[in-house]
N, CA, C, O and CB atoms as a CASP TS submission, in Angstrom:
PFRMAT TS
TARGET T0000
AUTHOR 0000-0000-0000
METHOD Language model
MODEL 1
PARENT N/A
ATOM      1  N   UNK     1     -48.387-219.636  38.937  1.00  0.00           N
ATOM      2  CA  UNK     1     -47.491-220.773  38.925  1.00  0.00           C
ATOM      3  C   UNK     1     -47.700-221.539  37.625  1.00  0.00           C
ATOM      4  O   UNK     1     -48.892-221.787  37.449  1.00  0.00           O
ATOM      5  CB  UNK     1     -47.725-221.684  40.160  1.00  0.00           C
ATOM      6  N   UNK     2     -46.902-221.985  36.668  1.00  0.00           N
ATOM      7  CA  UNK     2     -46.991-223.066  36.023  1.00  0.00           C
ATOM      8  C   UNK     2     -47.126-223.826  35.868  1.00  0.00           C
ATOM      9  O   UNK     2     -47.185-224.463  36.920  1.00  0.00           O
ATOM     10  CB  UNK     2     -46.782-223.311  35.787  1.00  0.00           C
ATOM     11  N   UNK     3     -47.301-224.571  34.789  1.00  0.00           N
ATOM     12  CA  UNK     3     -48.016-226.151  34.818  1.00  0.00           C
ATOM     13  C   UNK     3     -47.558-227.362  35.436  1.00  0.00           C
ATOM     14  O   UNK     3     -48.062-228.326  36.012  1.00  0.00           O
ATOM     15  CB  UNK     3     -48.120-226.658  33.574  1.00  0.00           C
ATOM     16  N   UNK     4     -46.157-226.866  35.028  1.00  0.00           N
ATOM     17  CA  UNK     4     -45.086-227.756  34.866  1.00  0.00           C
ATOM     18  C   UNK     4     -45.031-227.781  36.530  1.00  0.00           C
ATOM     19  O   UNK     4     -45.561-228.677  37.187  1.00  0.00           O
ATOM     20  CB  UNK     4     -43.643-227.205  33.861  1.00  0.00           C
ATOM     21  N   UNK     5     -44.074-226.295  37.297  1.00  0.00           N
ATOM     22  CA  UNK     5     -44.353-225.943  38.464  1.00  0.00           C
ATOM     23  C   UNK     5     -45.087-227.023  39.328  1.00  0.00           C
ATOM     24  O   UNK     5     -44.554-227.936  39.958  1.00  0.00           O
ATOM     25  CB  UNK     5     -45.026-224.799  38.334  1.00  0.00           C
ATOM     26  N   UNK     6     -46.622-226.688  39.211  1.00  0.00           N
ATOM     27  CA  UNK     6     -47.356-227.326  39.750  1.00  0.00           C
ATOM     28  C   UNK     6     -47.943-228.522  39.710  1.00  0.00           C
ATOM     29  O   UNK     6     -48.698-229.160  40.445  1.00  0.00           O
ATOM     30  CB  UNK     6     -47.847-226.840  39.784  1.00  0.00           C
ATOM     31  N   UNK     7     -47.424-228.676  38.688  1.00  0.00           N
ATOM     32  CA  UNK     7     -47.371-230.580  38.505  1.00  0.00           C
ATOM     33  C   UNK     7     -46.471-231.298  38.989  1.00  0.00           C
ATOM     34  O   UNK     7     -46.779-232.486  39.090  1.00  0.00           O
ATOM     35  CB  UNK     7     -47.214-231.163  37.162  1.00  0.00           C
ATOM     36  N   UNK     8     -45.085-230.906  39.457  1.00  0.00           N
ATOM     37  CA  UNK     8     -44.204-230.886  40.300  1.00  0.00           C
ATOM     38  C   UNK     8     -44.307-231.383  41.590  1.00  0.00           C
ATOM     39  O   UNK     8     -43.835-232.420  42.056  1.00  0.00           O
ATOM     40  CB  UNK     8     -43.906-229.892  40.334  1.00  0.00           C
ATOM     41  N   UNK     9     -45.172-230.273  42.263  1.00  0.00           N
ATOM     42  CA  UNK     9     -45.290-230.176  43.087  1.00  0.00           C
ATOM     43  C   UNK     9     -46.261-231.218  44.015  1.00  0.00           C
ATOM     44  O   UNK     9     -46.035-231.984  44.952  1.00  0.00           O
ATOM     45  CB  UNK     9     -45.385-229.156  42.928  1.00  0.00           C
ATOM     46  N   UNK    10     -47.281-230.887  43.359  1.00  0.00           N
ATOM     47  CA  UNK    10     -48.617-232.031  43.694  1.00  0.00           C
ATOM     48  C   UNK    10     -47.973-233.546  42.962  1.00  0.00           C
ATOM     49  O   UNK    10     -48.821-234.394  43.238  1.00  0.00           O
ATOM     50  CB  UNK    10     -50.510-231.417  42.673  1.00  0.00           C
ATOM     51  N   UNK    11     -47.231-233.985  42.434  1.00  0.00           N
ATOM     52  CA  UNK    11     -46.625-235.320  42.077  1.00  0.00           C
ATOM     53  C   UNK    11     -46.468-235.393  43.754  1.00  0.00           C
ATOM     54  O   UNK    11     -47.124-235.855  44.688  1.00  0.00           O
ATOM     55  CB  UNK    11     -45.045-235.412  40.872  1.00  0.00           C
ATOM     56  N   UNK    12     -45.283-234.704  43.583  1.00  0.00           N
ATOM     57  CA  UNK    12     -44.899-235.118  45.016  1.00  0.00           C
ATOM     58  C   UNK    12     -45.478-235.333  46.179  1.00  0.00           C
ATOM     59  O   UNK    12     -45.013-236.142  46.982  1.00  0.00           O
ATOM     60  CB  UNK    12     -44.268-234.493  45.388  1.00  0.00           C
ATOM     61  N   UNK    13     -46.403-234.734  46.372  1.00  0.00           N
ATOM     62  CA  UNK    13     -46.993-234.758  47.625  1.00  0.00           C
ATOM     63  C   UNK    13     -47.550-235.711  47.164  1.00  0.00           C
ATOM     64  O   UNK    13     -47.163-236.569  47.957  1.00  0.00           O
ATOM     65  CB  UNK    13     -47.729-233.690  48.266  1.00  0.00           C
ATOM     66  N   UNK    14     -48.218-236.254  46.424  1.00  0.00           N
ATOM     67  CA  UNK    14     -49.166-237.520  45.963  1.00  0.00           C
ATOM     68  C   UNK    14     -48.477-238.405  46.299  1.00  0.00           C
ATOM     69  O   UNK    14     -49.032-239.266  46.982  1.00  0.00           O
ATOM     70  CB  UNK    14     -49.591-237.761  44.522  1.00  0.00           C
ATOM     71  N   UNK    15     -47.069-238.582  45.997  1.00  0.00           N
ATOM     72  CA  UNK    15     -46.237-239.525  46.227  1.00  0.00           C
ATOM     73  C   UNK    15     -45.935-239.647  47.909  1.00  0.00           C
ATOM     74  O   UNK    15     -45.918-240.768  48.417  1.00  0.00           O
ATOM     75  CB  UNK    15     -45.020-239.219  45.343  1.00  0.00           C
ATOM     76  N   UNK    16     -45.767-238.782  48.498  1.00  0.00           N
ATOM     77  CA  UNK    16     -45.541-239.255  49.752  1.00  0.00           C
ATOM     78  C   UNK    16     -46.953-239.629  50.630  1.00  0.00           C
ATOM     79  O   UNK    16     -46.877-240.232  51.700  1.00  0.00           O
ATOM     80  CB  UNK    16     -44.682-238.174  50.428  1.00  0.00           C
ATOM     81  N   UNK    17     -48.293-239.179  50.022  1.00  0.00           N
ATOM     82  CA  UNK    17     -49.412-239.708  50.347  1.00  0.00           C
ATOM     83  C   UNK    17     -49.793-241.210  50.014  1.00  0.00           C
ATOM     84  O   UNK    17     -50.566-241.913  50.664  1.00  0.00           O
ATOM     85  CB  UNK    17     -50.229-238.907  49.850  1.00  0.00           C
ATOM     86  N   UNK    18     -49.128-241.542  48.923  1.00  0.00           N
ATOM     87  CA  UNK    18     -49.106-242.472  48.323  1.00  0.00           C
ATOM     88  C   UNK    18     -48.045-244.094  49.682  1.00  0.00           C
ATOM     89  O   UNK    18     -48.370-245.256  49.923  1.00  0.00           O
ATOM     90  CB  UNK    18     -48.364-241.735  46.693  1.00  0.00           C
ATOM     91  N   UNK    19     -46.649-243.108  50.235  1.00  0.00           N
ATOM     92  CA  UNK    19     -45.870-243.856  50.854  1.00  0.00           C
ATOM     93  C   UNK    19     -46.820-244.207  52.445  1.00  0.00           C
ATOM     94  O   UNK    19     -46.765-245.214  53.152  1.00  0.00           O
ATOM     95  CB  UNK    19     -44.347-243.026  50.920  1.00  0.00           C
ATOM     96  N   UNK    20     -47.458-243.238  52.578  1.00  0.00           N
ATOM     97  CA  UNK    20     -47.661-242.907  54.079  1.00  0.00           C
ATOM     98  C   UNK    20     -49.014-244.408  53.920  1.00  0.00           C
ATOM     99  O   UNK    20     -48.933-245.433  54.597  1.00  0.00           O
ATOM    100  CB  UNK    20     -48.328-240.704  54.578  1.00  0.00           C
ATOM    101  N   UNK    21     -49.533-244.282  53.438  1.00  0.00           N
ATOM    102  CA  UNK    21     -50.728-245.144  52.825  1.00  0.00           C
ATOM    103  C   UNK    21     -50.314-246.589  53.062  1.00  0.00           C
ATOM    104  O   UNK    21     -50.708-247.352  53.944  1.00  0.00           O
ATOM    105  CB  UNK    21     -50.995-244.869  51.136  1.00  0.00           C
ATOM    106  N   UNK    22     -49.289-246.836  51.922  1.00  0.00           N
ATOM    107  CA  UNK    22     -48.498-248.424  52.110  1.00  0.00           C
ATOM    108  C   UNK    22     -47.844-248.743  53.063  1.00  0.00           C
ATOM    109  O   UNK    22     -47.686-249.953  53.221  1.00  0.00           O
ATOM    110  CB  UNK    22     -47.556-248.787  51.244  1.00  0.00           C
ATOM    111  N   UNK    23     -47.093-247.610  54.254  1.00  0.00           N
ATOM    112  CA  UNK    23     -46.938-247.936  55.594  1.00  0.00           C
ATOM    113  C   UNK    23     -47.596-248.327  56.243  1.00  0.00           C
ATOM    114  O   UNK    23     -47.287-249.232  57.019  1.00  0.00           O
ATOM    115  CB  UNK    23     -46.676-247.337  56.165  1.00  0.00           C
ATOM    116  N   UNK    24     -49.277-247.565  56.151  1.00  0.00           N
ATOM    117  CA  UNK    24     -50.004-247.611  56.936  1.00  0.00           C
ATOM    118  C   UNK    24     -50.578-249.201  57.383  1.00  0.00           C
ATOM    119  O   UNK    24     -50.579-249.881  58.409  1.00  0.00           O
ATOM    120  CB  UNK    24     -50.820-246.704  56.483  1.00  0.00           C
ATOM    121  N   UNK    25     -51.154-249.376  55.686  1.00  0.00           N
ATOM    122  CA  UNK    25     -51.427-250.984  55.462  1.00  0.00           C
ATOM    123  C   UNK    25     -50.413-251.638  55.304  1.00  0.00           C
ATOM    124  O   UNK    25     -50.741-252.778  54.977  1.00  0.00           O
ATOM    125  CB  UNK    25     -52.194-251.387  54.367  1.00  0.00           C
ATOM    126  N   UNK    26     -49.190-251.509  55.368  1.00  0.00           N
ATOM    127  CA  UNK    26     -48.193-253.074  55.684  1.00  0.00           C
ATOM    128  C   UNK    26     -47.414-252.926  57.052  1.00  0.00           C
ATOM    129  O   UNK    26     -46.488-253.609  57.490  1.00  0.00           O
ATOM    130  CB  UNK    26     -46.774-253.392  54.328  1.00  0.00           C
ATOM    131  N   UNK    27     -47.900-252.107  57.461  1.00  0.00           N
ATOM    132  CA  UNK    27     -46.960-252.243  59.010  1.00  0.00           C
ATOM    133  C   UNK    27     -47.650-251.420  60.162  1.00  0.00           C
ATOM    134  O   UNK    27     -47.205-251.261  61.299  1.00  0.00           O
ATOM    135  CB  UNK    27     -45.219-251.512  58.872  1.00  0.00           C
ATOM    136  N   UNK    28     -49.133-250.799  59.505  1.00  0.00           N
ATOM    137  CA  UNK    28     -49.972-249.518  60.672  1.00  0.00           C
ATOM    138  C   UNK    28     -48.791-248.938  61.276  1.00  0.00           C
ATOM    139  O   UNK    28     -48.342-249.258  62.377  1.00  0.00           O
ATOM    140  CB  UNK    28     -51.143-250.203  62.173  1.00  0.00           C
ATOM    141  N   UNK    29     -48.198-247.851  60.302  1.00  0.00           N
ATOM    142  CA  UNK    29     -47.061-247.229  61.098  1.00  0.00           C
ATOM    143  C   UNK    29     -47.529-245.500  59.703  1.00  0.00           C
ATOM    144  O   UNK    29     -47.470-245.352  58.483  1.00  0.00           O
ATOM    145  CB  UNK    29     -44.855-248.519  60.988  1.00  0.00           C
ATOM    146  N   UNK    30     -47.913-244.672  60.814  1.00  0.00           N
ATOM    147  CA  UNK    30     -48.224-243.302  60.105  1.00  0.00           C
ATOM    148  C   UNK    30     -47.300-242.189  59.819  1.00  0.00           C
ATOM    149  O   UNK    30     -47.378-241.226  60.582  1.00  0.00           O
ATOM    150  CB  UNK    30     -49.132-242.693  60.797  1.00  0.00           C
ATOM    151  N   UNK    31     -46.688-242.156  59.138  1.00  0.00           N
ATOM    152  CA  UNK    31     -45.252-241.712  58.834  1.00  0.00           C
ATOM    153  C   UNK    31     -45.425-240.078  59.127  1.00  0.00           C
ATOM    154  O   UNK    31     -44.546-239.554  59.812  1.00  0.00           O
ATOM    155  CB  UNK    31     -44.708-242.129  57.093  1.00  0.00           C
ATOM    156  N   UNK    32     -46.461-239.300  58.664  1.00  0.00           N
ATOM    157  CA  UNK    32     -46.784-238.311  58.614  1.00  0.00           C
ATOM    158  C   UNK    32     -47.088-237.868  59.967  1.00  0.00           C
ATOM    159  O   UNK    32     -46.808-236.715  60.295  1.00  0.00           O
ATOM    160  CB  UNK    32     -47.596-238.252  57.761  1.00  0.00           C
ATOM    161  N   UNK    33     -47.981-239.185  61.298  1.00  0.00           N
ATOM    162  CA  UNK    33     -48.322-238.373  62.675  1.00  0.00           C
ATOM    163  C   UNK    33     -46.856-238.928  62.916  1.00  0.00           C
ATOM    164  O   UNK    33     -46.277-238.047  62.280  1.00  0.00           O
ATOM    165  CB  UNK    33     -49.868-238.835  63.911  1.00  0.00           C
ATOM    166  N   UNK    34     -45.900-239.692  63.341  1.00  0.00           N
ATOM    167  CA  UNK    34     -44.783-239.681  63.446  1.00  0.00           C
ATOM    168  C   UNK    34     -44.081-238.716  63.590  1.00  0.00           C
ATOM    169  O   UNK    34     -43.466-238.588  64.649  1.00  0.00           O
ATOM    170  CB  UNK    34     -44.470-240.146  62.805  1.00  0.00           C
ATOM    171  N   UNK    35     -43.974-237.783  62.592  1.00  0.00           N
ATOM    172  CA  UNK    35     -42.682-236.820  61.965  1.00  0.00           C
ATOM    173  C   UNK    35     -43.801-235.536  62.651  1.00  0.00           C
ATOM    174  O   UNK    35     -43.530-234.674  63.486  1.00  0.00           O
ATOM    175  CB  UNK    35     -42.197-236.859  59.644  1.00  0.00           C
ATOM    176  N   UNK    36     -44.801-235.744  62.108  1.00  0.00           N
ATOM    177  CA  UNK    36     -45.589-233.915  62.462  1.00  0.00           C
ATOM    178  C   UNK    36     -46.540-234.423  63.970  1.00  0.00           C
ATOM    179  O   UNK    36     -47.216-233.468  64.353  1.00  0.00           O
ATOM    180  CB  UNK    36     -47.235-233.097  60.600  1.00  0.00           C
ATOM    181  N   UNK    37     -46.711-235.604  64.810  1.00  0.00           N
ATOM    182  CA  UNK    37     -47.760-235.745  65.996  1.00  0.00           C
ATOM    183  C   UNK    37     -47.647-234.764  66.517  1.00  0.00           C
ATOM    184  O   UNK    37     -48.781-234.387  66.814  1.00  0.00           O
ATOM    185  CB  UNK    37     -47.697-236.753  66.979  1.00  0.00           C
ATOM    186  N   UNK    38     -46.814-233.964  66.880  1.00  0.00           N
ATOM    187  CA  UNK    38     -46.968-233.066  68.404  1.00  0.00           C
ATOM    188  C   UNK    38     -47.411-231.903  67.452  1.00  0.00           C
ATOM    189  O   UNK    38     -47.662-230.895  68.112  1.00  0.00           O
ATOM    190  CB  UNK    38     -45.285-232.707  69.656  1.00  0.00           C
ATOM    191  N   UNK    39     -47.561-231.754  66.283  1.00  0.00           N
ATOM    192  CA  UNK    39     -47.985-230.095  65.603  1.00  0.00           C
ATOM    193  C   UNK    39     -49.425-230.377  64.897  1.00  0.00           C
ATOM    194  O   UNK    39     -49.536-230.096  63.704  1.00  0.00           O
ATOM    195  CB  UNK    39     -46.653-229.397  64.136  1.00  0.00           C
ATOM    196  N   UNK    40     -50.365-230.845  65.500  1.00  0.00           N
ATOM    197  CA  UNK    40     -51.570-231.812  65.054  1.00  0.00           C
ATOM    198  C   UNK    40     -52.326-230.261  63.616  1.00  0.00           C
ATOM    199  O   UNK    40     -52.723-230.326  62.452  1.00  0.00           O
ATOM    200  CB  UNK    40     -53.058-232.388  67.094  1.00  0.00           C
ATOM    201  N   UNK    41     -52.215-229.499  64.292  1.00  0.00           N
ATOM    202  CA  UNK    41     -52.543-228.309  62.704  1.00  0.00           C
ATOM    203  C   UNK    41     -51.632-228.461  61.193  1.00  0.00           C
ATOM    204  O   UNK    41     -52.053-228.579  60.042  1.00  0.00           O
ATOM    205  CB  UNK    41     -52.032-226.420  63.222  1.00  0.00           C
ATOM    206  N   UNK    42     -50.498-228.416  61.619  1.00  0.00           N
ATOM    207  CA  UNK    42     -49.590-229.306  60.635  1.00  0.00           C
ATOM    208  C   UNK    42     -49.424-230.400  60.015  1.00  0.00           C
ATOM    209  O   UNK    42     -48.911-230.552  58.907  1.00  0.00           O
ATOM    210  CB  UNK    42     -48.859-229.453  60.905  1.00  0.00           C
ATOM    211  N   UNK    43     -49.980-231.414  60.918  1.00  0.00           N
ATOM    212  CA  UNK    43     -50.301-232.694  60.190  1.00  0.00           C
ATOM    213  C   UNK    43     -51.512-232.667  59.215  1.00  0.00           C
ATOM    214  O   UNK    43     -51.520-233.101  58.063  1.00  0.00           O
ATOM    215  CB  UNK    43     -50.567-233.768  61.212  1.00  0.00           C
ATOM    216  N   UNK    44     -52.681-231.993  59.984  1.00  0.00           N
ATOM    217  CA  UNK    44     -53.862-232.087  59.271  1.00  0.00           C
ATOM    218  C   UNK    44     -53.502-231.329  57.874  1.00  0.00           C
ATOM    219  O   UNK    44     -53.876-231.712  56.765  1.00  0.00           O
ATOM    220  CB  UNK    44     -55.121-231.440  60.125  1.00  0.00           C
ATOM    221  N   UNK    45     -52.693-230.161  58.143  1.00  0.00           N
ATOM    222  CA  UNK    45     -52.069-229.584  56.940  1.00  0.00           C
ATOM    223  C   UNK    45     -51.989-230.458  55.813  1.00  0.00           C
ATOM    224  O   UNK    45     -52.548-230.383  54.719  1.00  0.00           O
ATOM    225  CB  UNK    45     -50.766-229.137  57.210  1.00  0.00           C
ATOM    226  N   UNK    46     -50.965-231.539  56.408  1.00  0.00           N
ATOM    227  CA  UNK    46     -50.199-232.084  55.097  1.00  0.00           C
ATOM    228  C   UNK    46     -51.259-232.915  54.451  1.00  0.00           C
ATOM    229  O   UNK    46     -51.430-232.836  53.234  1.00  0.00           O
ATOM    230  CB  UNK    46     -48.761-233.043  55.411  1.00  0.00           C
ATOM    231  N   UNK    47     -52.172-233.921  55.396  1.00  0.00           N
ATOM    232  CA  UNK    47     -53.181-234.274  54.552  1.00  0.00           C
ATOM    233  C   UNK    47     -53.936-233.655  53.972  1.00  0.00           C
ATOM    234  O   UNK    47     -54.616-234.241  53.129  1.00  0.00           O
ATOM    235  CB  UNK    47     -53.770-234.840  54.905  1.00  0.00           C
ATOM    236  N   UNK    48     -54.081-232.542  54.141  1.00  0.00           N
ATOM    237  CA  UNK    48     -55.314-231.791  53.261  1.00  0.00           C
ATOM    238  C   UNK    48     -54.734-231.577  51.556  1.00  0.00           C
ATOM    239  O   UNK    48     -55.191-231.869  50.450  1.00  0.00           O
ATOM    240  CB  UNK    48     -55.691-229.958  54.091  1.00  0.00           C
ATOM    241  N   UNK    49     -53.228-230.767  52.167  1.00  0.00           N
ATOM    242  CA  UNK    49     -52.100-230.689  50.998  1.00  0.00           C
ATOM    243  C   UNK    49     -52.243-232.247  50.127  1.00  0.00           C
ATOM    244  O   UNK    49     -52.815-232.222  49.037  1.00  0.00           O
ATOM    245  CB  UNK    49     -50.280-230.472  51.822  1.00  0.00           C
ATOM    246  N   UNK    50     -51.752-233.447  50.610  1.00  0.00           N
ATOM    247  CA  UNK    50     -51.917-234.306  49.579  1.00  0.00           C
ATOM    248  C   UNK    50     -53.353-234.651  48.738  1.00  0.00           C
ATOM    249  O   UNK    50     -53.421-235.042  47.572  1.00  0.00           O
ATOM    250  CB  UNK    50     -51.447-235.391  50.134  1.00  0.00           C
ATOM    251  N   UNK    51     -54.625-234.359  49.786  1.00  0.00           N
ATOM    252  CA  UNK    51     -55.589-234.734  49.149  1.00  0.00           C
ATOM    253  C   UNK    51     -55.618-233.650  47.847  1.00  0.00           C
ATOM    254  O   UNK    51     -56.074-233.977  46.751  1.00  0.00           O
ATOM    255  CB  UNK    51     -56.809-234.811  50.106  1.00  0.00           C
ATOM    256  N   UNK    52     -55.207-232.663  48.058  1.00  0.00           N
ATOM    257  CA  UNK    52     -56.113-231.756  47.007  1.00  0.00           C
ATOM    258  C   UNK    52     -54.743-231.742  46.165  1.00  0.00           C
ATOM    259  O   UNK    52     -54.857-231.270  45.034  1.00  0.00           O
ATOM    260  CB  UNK    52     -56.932-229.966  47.596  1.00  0.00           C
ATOM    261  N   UNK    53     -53.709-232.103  46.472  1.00  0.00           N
ATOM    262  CA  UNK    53     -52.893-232.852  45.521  1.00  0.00           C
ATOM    263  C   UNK    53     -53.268-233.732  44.449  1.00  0.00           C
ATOM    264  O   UNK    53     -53.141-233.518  43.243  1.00  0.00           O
ATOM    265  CB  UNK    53     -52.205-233.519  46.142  1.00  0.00           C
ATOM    266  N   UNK    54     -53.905-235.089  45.211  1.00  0.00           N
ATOM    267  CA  UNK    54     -53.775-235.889  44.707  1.00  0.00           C
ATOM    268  C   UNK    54     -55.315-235.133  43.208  1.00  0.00           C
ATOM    269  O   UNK    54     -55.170-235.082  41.987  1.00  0.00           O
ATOM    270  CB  UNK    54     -53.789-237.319  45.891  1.00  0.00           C
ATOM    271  N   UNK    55     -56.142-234.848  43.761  1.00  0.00           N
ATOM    272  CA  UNK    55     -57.110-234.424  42.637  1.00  0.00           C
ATOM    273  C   UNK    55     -56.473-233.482  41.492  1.00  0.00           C
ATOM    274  O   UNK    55     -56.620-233.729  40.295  1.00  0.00           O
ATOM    275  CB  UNK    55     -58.338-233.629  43.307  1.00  0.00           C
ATOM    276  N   UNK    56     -55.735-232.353  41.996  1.00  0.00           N
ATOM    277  CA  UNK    56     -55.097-231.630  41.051  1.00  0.00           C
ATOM    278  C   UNK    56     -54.116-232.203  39.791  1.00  0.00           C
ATOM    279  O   UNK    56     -54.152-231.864  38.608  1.00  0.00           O
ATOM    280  CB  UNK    56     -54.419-230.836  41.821  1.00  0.00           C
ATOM    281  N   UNK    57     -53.128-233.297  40.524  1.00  0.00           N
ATOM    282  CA  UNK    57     -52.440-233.792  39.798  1.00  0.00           C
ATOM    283  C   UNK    57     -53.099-235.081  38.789  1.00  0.00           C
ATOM    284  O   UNK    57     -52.827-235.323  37.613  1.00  0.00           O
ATOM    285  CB  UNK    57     -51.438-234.059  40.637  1.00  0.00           C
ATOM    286  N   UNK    58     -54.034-235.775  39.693  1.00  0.00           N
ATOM    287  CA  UNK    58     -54.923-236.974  38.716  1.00  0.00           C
ATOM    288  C   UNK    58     -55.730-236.678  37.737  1.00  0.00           C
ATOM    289  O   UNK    58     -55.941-237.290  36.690  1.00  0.00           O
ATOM    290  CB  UNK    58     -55.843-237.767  39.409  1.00  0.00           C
ATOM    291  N   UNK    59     -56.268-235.491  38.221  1.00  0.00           N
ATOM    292  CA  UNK    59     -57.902-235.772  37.625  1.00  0.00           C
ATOM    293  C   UNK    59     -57.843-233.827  36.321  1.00  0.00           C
ATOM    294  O   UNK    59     -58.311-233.852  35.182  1.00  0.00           O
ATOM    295  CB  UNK    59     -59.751-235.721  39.834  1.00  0.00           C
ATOM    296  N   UNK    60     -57.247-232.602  36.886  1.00  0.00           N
ATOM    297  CA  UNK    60     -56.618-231.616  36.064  1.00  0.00           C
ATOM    298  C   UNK    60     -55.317-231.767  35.203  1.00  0.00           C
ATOM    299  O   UNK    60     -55.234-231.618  33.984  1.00  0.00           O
ATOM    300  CB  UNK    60     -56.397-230.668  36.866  1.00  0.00           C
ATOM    301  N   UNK    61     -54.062-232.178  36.308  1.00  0.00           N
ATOM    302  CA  UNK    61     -52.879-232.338  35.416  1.00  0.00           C
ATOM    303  C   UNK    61     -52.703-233.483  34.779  1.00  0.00           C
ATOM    304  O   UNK    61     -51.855-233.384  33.893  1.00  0.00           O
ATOM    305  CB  UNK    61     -51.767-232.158  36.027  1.00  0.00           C
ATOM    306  N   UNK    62     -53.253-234.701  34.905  1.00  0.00           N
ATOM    307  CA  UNK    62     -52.496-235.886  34.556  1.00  0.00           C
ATOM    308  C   UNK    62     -52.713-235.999  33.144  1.00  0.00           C
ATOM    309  O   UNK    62     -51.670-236.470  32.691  1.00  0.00           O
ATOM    310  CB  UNK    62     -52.901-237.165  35.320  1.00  0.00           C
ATOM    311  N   UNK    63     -53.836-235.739  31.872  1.00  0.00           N
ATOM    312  CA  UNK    63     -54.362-235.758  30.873  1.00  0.00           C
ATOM    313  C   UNK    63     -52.962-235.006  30.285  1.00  0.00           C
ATOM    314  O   UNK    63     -52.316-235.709  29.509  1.00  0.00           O
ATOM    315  CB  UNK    63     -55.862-235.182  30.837  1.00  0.00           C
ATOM    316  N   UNK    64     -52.509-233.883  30.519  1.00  0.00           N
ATOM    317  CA  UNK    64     -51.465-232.823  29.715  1.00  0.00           C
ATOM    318  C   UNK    64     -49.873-233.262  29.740  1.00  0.00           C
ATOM    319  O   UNK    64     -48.979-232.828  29.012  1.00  0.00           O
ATOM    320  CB  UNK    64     -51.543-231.225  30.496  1.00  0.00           C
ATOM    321  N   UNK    65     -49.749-234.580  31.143  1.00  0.00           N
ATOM    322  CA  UNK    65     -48.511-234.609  31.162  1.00  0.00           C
ATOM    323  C   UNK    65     -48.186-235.844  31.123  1.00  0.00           C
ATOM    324  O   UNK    65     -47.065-236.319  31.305  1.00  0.00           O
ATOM    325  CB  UNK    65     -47.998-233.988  32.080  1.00  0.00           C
ATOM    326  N   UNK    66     -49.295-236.461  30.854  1.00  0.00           N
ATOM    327  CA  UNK    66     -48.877-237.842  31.005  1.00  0.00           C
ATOM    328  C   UNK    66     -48.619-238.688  29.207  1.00  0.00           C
ATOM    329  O   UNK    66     -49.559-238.665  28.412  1.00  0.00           O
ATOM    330  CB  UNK    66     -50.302-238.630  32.063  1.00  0.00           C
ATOM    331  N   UNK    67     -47.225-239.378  28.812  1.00  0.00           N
ATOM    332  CA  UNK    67     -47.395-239.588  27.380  1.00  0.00           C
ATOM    333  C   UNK    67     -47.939-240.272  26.941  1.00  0.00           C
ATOM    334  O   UNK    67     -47.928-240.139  25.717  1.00  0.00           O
ATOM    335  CB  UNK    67     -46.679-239.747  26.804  1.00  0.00           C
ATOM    336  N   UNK    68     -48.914-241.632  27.534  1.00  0.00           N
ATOM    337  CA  UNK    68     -50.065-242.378  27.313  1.00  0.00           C
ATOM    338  C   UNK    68     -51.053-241.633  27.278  1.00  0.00           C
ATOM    339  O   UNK    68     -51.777-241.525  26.289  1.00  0.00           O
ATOM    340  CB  UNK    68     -50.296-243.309  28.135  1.00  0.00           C
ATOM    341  N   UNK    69     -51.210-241.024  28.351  1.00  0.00           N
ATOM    342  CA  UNK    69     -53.217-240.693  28.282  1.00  0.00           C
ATOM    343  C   UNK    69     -53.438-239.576  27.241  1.00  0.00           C
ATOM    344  O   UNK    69     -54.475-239.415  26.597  1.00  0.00           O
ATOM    345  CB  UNK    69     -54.082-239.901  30.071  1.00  0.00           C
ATOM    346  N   UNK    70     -51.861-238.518  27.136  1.00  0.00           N
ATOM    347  CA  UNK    70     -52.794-237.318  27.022  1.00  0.00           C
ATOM    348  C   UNK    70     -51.537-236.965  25.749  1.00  0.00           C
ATOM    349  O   UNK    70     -50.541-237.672  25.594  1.00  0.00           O
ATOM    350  CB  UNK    70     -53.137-236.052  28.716  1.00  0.00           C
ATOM    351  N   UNK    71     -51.834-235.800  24.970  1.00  0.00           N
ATOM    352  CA  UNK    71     -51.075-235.359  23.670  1.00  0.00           C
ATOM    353  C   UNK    71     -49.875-235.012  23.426  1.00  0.00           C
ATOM    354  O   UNK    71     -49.390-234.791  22.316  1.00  0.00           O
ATOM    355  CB  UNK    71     -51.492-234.495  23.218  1.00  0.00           C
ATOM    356  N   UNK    72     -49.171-234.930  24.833  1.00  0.00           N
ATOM    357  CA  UNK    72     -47.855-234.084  24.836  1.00  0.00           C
ATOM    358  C   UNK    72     -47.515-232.612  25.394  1.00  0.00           C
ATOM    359  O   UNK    72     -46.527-232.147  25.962  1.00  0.00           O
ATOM    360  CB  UNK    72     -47.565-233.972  23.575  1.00  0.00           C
ATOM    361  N   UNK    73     -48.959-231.988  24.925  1.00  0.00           N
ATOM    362  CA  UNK    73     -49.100-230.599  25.331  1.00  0.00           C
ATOM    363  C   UNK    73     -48.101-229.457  25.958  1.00  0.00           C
ATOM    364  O   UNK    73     -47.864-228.304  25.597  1.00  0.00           O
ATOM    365  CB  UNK    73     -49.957-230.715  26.126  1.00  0.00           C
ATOM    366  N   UNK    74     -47.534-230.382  27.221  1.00  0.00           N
ATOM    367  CA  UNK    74     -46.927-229.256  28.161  1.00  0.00           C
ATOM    368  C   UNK    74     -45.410-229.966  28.429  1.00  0.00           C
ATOM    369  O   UNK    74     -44.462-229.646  29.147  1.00  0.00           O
ATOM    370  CB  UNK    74     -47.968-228.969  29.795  1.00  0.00           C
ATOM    371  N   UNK    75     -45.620-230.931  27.627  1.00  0.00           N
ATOM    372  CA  UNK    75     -43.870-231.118  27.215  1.00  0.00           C
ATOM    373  C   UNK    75     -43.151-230.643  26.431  1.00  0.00           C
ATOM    374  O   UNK    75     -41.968-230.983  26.392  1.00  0.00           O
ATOM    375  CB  UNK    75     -43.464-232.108  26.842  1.00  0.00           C
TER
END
């Protein structure tokens, strides 16, 4: 998969980890057991998916794609 690809990808999920989060703390409402509660393997899914999201995209991709931190590289 590509950089680009997969920077894509893990944005996103970061981002909806990111939404589920600010639900959580401004209204304790879990958007994620909501939509996935009754498939509890699936839910745990998606959190696992955003966590290792969120590292892939912060802490590997963010330096290459981001035009403050990092050189341009993979633009």
């Amino acid at each position: 998969m590509e950089n680009k690809q997969l920077h894509s990808i893990t944005y996103l999920l970061v981002i909806i980890g990111a939404i589920n989060w600010g639900l959580m703390g401004l209204f304790d409402v879990n958007l994620v057991n909501m939509l996935l509660g009754s498939f509890p393997t699936l839910e745990r899914l998606v959190y696992i998916l955003v966590g290792v999201s969120a590292v892939v995209d912060m802490a590997m991709l963010h330096k290459w794609y981001c035009k403050v931190c990092g050189d341009k590289k993979g633009i």
